[in-house]
C-alpha positions as CSV (number, residue, x, y, z in Angstrom):
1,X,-35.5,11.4,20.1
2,X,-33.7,14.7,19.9
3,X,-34.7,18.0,20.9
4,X,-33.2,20.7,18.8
5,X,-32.4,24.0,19.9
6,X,-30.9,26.3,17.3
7,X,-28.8,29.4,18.8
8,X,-27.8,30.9,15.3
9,X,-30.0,33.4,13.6
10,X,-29.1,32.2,10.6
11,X,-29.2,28.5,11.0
12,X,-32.8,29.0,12.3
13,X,-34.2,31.3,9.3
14,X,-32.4,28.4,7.1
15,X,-34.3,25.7,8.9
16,X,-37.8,27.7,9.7
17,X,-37.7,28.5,5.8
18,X,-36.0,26.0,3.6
19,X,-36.8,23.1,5.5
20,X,-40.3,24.4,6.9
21,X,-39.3,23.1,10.0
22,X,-39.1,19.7,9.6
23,X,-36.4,18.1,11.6
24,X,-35.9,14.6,9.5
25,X,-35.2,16.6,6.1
26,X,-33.0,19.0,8.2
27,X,-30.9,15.9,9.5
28,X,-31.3,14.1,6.6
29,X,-29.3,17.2,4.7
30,X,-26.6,17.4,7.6
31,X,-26.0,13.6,7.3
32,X,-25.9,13.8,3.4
33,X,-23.7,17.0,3.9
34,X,-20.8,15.1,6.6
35,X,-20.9,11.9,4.3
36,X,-20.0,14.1,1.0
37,X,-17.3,16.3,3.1
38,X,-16.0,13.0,4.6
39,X,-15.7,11.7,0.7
40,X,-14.1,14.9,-0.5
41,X,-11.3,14.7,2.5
42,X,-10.3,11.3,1.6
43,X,-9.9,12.1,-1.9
44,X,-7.4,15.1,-0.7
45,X,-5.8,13.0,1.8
46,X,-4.8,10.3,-1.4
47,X,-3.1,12.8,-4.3
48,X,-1.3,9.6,-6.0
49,X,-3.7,10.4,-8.9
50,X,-1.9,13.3,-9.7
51,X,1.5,11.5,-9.8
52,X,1.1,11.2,-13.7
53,X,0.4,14.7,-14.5
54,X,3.3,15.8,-11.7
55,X,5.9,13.4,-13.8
56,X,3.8,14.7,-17.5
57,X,5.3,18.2,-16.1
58,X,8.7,17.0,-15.3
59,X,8.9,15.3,-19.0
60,X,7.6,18.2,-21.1
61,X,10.1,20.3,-22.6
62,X,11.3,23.8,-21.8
63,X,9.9,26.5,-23.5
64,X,12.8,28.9,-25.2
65,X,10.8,31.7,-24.1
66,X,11.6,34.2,-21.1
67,X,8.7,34.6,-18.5
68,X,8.4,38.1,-19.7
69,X,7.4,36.8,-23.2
70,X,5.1,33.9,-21.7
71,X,3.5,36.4,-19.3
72,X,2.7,38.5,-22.4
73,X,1.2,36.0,-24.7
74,X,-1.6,35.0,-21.8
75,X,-2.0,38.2,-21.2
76,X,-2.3,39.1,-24.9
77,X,-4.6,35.6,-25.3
78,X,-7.1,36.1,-22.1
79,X,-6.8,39.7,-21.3
């Protein structure tokens, strides 16, 4: 059993009116919430999937062009 006692103005109003007070949807959010950011840290802490797109870059060719010229063809393309 756990009583709760909420201290944060918005925490409460998020509680009293999305979760209508109940306490096992509200925990049941949190512990969904902590086990997706504990999933999302792991995948930062292990970047070795992006080893092949690091050595794509390091293979591709230079570009003849300065960055003055690059800088104006993005601009010209998304601006």
């Amino acid at each position: 059993m756990i009583t709760l006692k909420i201290e944060n103005k918005k925490v409460e109003e998020i509680f009293l009116n999305e979760f209508h007070s109940n306490k096992e949807k509200f925990f049941e959010f949190i512990e969904k919430s902590f086990m997706n950011a504990q999933q999302q840290s792991s995948k930062l802490d292990d970047l070795s999937h992006l080893s092949s797109q690091v050595e794509a870059g390091f293979n591709s060719p230079l570009s003849s062009k300065s960055h003055k010229e690059i800088f104006q063809e993005l601009k010209t393309k998304y601006a």
